[in-house]
C-alpha positions as CSV (number, residue, x, y, z in Angstrom):
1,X,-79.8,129.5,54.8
2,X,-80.2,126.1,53.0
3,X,-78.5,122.9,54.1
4,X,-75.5,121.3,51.8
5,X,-75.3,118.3,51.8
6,X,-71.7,116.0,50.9
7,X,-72.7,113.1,48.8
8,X,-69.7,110.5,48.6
9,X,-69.8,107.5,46.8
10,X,-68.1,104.0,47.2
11,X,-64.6,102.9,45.4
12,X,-62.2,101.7,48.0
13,X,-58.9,103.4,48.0
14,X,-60.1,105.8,45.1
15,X,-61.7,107.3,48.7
16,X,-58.5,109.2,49.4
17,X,-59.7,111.7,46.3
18,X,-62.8,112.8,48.8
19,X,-60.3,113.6,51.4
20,X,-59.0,116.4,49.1
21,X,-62.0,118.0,48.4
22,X,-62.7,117.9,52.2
23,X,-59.3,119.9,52.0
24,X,-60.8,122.4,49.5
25,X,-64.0,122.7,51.7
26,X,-61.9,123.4,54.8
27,X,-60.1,126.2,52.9
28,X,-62.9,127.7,51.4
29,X,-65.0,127.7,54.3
30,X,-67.8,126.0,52.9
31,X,-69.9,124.6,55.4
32,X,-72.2,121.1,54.9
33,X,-74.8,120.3,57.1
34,X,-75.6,116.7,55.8
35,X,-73.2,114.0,54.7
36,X,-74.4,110.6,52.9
37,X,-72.3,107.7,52.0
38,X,-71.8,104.3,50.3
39,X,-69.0,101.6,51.4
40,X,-65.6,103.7,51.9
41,X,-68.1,107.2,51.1
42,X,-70.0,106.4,54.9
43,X,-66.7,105.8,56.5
44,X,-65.4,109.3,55.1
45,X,-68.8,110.1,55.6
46,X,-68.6,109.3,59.4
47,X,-65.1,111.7,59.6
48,X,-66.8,114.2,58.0
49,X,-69.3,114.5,60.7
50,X,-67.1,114.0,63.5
51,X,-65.2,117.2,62.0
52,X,-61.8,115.3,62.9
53,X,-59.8,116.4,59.4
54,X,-56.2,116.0,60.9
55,X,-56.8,112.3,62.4
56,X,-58.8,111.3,59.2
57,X,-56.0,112.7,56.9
58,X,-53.1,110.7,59.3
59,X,-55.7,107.8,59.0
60,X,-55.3,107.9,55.4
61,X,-51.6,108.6,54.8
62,X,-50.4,105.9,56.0
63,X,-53.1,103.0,55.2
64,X,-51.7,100.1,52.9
65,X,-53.6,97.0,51.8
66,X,-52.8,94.6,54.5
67,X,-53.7,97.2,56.6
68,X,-57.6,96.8,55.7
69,X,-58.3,93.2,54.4
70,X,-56.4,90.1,55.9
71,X,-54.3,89.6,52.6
72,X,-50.7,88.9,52.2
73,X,-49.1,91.6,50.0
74,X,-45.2,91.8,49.4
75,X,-43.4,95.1,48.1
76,X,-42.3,92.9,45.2
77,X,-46.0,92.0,44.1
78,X,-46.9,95.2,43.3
79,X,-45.7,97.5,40.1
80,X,-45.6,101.0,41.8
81,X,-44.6,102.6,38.6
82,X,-46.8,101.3,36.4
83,X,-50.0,101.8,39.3
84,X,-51.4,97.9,38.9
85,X,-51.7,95.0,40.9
86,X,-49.1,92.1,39.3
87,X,-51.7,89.1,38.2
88,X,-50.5,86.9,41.1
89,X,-51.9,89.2,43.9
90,X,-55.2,89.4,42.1
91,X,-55.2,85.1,42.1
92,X,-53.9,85.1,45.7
93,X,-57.2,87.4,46.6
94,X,-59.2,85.6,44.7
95,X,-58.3,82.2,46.1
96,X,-58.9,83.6,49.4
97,X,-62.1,84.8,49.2
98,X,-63.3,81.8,47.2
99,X,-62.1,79.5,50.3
100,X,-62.9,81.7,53.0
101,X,-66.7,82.6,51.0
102,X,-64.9,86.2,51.4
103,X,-62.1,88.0,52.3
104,X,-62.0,89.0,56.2
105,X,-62.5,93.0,56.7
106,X,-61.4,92.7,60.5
107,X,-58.5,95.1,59.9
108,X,-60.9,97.2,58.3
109,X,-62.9,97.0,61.4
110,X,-60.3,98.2,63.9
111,X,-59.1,101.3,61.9
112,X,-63.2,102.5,62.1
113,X,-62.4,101.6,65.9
114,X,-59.8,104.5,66.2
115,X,-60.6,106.9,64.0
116,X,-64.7,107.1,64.5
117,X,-66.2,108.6,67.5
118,X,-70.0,107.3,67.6
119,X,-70.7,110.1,70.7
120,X,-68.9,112.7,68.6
121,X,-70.8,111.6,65.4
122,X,-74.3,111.3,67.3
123,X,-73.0,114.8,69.3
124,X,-72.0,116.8,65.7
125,X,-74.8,119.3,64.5
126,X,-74.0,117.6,60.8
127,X,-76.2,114.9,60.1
128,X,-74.9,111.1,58.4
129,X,-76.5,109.3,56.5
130,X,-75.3,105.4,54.8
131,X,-76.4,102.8,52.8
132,X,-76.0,98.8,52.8
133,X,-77.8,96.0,51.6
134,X,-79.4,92.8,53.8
135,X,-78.4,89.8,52.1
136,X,-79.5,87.4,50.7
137,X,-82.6,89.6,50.3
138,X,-80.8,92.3,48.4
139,X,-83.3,94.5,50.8
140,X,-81.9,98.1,50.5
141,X,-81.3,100.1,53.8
142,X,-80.6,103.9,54.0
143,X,-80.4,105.0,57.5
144,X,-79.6,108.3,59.2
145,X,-78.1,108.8,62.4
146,X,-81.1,108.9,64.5
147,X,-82.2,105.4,62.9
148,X,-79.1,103.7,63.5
149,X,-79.2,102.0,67.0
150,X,-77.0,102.9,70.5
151,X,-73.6,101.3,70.1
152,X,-74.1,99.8,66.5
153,X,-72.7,102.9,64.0
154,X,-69.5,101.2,63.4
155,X,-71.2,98.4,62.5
156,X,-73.2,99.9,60.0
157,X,-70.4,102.1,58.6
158,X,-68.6,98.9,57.7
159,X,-71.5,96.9,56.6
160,X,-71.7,99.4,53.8
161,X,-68.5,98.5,52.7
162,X,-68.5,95.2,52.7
163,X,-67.6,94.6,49.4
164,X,-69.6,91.2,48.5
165,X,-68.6,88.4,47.6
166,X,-64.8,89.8,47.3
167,X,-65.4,90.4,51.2
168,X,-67.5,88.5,54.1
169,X,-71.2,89.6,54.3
170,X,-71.0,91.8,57.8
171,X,-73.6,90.5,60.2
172,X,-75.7,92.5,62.7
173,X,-77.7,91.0,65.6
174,X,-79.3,88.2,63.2
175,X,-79.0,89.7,59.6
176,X,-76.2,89.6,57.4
177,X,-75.2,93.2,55.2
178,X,-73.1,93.9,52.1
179,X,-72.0,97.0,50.2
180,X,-73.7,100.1,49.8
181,X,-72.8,100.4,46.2
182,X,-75.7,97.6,45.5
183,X,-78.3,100.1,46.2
184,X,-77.0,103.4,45.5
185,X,-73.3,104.4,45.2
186,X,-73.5,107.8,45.1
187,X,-76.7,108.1,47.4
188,X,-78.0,111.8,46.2
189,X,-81.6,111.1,46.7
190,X,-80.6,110.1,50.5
191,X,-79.2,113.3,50.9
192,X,-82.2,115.1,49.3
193,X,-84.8,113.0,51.6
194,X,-83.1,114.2,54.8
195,X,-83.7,117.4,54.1
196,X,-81.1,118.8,52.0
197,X,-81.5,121.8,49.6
198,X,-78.2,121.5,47.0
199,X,-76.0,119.0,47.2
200,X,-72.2,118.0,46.2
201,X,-71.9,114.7,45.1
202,X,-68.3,113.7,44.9
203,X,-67.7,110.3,42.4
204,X,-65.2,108.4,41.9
205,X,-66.2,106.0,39.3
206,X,-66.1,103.2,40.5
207,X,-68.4,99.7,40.6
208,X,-71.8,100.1,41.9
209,X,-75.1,101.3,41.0
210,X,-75.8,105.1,40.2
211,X,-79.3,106.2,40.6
212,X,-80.6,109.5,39.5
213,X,-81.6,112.4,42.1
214,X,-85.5,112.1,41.6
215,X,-86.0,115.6,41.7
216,X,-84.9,118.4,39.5
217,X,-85.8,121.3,42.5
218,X,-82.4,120.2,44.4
219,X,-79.1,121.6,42.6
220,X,-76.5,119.1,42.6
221,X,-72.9,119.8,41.6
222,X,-70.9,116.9,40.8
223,X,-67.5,116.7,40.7
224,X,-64.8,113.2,39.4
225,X,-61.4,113.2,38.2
226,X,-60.5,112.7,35.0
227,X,-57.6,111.0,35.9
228,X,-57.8,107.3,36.9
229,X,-57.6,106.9,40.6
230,X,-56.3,103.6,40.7
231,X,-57.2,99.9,41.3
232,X,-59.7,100.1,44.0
233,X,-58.4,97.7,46.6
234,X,-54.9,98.9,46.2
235,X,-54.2,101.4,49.5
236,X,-50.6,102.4,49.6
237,X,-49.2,106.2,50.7
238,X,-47.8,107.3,47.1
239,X,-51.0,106.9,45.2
240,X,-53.5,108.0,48.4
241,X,-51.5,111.2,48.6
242,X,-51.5,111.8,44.6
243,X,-55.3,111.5,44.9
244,X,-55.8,113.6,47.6
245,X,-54.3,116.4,45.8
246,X,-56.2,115.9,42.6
247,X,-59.2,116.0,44.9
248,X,-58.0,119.4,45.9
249,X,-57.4,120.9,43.1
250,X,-61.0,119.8,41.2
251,X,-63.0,121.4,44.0
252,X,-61.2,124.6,43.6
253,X,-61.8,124.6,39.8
254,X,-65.3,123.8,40.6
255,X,-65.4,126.6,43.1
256,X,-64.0,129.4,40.8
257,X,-60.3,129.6,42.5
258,X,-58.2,128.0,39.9
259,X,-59.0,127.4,36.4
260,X,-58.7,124.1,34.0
261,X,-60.2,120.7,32.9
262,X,-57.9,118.1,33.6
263,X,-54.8,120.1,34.8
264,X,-55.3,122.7,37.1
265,X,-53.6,126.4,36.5
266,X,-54.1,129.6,38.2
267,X,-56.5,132.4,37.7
268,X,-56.3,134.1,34.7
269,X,-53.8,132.4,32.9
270,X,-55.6,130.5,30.3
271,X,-56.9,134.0,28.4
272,X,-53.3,134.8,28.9
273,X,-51.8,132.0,27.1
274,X,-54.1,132.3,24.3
275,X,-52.9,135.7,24.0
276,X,-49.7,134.6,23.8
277,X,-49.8,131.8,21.1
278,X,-53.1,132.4,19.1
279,X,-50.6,133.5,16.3
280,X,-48.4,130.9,15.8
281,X,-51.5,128.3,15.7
282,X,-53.0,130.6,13.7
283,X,-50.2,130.6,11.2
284,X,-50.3,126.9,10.9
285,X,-54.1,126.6,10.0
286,X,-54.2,129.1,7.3
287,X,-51.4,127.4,5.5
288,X,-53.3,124.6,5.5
289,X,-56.8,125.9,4.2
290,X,-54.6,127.5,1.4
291,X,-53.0,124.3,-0.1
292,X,-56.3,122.3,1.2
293,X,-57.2,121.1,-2.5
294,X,-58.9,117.9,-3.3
295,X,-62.8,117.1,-2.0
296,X,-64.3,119.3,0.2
297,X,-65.5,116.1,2.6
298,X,-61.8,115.2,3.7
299,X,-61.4,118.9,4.9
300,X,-64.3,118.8,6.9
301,X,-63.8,115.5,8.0
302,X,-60.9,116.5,9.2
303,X,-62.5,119.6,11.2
304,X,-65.3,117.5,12.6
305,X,-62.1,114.4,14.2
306,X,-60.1,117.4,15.3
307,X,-63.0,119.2,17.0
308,X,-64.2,115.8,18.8
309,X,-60.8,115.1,19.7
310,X,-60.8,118.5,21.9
311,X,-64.5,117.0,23.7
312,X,-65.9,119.7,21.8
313,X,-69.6,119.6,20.1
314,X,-68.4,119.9,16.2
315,X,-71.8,121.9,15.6
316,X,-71.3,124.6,17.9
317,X,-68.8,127.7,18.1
318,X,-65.6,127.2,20.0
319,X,-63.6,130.0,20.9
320,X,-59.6,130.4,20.2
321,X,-59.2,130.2,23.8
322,X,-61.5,127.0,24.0
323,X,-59.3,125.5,21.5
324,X,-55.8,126.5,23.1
325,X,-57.0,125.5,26.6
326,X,-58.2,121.9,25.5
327,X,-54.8,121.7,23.1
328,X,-52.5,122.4,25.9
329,X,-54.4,119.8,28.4
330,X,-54.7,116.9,25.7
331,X,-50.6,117.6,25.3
332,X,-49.9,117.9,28.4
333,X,-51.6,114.3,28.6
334,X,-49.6,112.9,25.8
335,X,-46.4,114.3,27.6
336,X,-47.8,112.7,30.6
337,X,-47.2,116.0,32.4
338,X,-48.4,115.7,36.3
339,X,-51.4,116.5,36.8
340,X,-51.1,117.4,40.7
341,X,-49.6,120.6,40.6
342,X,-51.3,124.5,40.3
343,X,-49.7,125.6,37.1
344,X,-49.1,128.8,35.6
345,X,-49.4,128.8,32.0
346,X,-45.7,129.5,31.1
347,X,-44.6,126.6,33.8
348,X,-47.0,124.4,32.2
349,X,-45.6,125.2,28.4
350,X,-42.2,124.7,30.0
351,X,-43.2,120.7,31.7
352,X,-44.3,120.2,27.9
353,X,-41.6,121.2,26.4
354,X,-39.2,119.4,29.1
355,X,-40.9,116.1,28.6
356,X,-41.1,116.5,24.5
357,X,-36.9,116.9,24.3
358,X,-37.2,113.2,25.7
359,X,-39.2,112.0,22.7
360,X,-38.0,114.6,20.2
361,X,-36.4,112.9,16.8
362,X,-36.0,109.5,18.7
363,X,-38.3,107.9,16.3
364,X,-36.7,109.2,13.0
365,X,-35.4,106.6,12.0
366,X,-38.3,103.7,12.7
367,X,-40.7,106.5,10.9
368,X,-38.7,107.2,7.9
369,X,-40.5,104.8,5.7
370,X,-43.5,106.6,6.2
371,X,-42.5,109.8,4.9
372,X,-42.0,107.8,1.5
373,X,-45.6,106.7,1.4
374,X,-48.8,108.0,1.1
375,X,-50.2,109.5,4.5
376,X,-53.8,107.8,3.6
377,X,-52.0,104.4,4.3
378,X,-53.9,104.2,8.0
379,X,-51.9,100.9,9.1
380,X,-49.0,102.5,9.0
381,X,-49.7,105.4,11.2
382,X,-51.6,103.4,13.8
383,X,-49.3,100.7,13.9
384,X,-46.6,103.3,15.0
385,X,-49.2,105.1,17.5
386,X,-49.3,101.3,19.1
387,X,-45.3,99.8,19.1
388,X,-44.0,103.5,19.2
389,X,-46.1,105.5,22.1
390,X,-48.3,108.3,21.6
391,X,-45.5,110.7,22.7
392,X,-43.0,109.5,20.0
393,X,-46.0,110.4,17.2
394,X,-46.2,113.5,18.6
395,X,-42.6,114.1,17.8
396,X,-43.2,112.4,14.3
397,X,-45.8,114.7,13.9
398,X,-44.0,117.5,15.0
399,X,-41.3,116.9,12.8
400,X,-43.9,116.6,9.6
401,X,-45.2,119.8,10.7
402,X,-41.9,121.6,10.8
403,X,-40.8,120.1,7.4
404,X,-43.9,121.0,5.8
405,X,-43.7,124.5,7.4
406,X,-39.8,125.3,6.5
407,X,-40.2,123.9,2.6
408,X,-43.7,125.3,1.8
409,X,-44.4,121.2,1.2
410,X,-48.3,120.6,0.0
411,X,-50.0,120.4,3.3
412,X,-52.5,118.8,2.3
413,X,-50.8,115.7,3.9
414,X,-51.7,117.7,7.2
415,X,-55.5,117.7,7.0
416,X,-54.8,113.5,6.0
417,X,-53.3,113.4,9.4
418,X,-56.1,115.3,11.3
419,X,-58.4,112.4,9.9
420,X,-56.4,109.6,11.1
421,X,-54.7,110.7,14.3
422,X,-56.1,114.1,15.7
423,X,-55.0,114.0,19.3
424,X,-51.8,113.4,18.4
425,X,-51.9,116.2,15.9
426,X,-53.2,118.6,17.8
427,X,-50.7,117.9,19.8
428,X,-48.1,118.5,17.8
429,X,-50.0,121.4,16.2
430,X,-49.4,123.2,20.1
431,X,-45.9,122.0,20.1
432,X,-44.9,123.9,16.8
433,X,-46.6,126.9,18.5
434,X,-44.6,126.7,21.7
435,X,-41.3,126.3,19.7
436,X,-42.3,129.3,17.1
437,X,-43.5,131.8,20.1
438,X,-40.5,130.2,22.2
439,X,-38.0,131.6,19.2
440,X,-40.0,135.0,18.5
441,X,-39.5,136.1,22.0
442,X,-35.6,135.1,22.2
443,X,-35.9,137.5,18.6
444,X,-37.0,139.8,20.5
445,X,-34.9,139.9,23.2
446,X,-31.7,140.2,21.1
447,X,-32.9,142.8,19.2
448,X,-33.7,144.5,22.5
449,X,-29.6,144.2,22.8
C-alpha cells in the first residue's frame, strides 16, 4: 500500500481550516503516513503525528491573539462582525515589532510546550517533516524527524513560524531561523522526497512562496476554501470554529460524501434540484431569445459574461445541472447564505429565499429612475451595485424580471442586463425560478384539495 502524505501550508490562524479536514480524515478513516509543514502547517503538522486530535482541537478552540504573540488586544479593537482588525491594532503591531526588531512569539512557544509531545512525535509510525529558513542567509532548511536533533523539535516547529520581520528571528544553538513560508509554503516536494506516493496538500492562501511538485509521477489532490479564512494573525474562537467546519465539509466534497463548490449539500441533491426548477429557468430564457432582436454580438456577448460569471469555460458544453448548481451557489453568495452547514437542496432554496424577503422591494424607490432610462446607461447600474449592495440589485433585478415576465415587456432589456451585471442577474434569474416553482407546487396542492 502506498504512503499519503498531509501537506499543510503556512497562514496563521487560517490553520484552524486544516484542523477540519483532520476531522474529515478521522471520519473517513483515511490514513497518512507522512505529514509536512510550513509555519502554523509544522505545528499542525507535529499534532498530526502525535495522533492527539482531541487536545489539538481544545488547543485550538480556545486560542485568541494575545494568546500567541505578546500584543495587547482589547475586545473593543476588533470588528467581530465585519471579520477585520480596526486600523489601530494593525499600528499598535506594527510599532511593536518595529521597536522590538519583531514581535515576541514566547506565548507561541509555551502553547507548542503543552500540546507537542517530542517522544510521542519521534515514537509515532507517521513521519514529520518542516521547513524554515536561516537568516540572514535566506539558506533553506527541510528537515524530517530523524534530522532534527534530541530535545530541539519544538524549536524547529516554531522556527518555521516565525513570521519575519512581523516576528523575532528564532535562534538555535548559534543560528538564527524565520518562517517556512520563505522557502516553500505548501512543501509538496518535501513530502514527495521522503518517500511519499500521493499526496494531500491542504492551502490556505496565504503569504509565502508556492513551489511546484517537481514531478508529475506523484498524484496530488489539493484542496482551499473558497471562502476567506480571515486576517491571518487574528486567532479568536468564533472565526477558528467557522473555519474548522469549512475545512470539514471541503474534504468530504473532495472525498465523494457530500456534493458542492462553495456550499456544501448532501448526496444527490443537486440532480434533484435541477429536476425541480429546470422549467421555470427554462421559461425565462426562451422568452428572451424570442424578443432578442437587434445585433447578433450583444446576444452573445451576453452568453459569453453570463457563462464566465458561473466560472464556466464559454467554449465548452455546460449542462442544465452545471448551470443550476453554479446559479444557486453564486446566489446563495449574494444572499450571503452560510456556508458552514450540510444543505439539502430544498433547505438551501429556503435560506435564499429567507434572506431575499430582507432585500425584496427595499430599493424601489432609489432605483425608480432607472426604469425610465435606457438599461445601456452602465453608470447607472454600477453606481447602484456600489452605494446599494449586491443583494438590493438582486431584488432590482428580480423585480425587472417579474415586470418584464407579467407584461410581455421587450426583454431585450434582459440580455442588456446580462452584459453589464451577470452575477447579479443570474441571480435574480434563480430567484424568479424559486418563486415560480414555489407557487406551482402551492397550485398544486390546492387543487389536490
Amino acid at each position: 500500500m502506498g504512503k499519503l502524505a498531509v501537506v499543510l501550508a503556512g497562514g496563521g490562524s487560517r490553520g484552524a481550516y486544516q484542523m477540519g479536514v483532520w476531522k474529515a480524515l478521522n471520519e473517513l478513516g483515511i490514513e497518512y503516513q507522512i505529514v509536512t509543514g510550513a509555519s502554523v502547517g509544522a505545528l499542525n503538522g507535529a499534532m498530526m503525528v502525535q495522533k492527539d486530535y482531541d487536545k489539538a482541537m481544545e488547543m485550538w478552540a480556545k486560542l485568541t491573539t494575545p494568546d500567541i504573540v505578546d500584543i495587547d488586544l482589547k475586545p473593543e479593537d476588533v470588528d467581530y462582525e465585519k471579520r477585520h482588525w480596526e486600523a489601530g491594532v494593525w499600528q499598535s503591531f506594527i510599532h511593536k515589532a518595529m521597536e522590538q526588531n519583531g514581535v515576541d512569539f514566547a506565548p507561541l512557544e509555551q502553547i507548542m510546550h503543552d500540546v507537542v509531545s517530542e517522544e510521542r512525535v519521534r515514537a509515532s509510525d507517521v513521519d514529520l517533516g518542516v521547513v524554515t529558513v536561516e537568516y540572514p542567509t535566506l539558506k533553506p532548511l527541510e528537515l524530517c524527524k530523524k534530522d532534527i536533533p534530541e530535545g530541539k523539535l519544538i524549536d524547529y516547529l516554531v522556527a518555521s513560524a516565525a513570521c519575519f520581520p512581523a516576528f523575532k528571528s528564532k535562534q538555535i544553538d548559534d543560528k538564527q531561523y524565520i518562517d517556512g513560508g520563505y522557502r516553500d509554503n505548501l512543501p509538496i516536494n518535501l513530502a514527495i522526497s521522503m518517500g511519499a506516493d500521493e499526496v494531500l496538500a491542504i492551502n490556505l492562501d496565504s503569504v509565502g512562496v508556492l513551489r511546484k511538485p517537481k514531478t508529475e509521477a506523484v498524484p496530488v489532490k489539493y484542496i482551499s476554501s473558497s471562502w476567506d479564512l480571515g486576517p491571518f494573525l487574528w486567532f479568536e474562537p468564533t472565526l477558528t470554529a467557522r473555519n474548522i467546519k469549512l475545512g470539514y465539509l471541503d474534504a468530504m466534497k473532495l472525498y465523494g460524501k457530500m456534493e458542492g463548490g462553495a456550499y456544501t449539500f448532501l448526496p444527490r441533491e443537486m440532480s434533484y434540484n435541477a429536476e425541480r426548477l429546470a422549467p421555470f429557468a427554462d421559461e425565462i430564457f426562451a422568452l428572451a431569445r424570442e424578443s432578442m432582436g437587434g445585433p447578433d454580438y450583444l446576444q452573445h456577448l451576453a452568453r459569453f459574461r453570463l457563462v464566465k460569471a458561473m466560472r464556466r469555460n464559454p467554449k465548452e458544453d455546460i449542462s442544465v445541472e452545471e448551470v443550476l448548481t453554479s446559479a444557486m451557489e453564486i446566489t446563495g453568495k449574494l444572499m450571503e447564505v452560510d456556508p458552514t452547514e450540510a444543505y439539502t437542496a430544498r433547505s438551501f432554496n429556503e435560506a435564499i429565499l429567507e434572506k431575499f424577503a430582507g432585500v425584496e422591494g427595499i430599493v424601489e424607490d432609489t432605483l425608480e429612475e432607472i426604469r425610465n432610462t435606457k438599461v445601456f446607461v452602465l453608470k447607472d447600474i454600477l453606481d447602484r451595485v456600489q452605494k446599494e449592495g449586491k443583494s438590493h440589485i438582486v431584488s432590482f433585478l428580480y423585480g425587472e424580471l417579474k415586470r418584464m415576465m407579467a407584461d410581455g415587456s421587450d426583454m431585450g432589456e434582459f440580455w442588456g442586463l446580462a452584459v453589464m451585471v451577470p452575477t447579479e442577474l443570474i441571480a435574480a434569474v434563480y430567484v424568479y425560478g424559486l418563486k415560480r416553482m414555489e407557487d406551482a407546487e402551492e397550485d398544486l396542492q390546492a387543487s389536490a384539495l
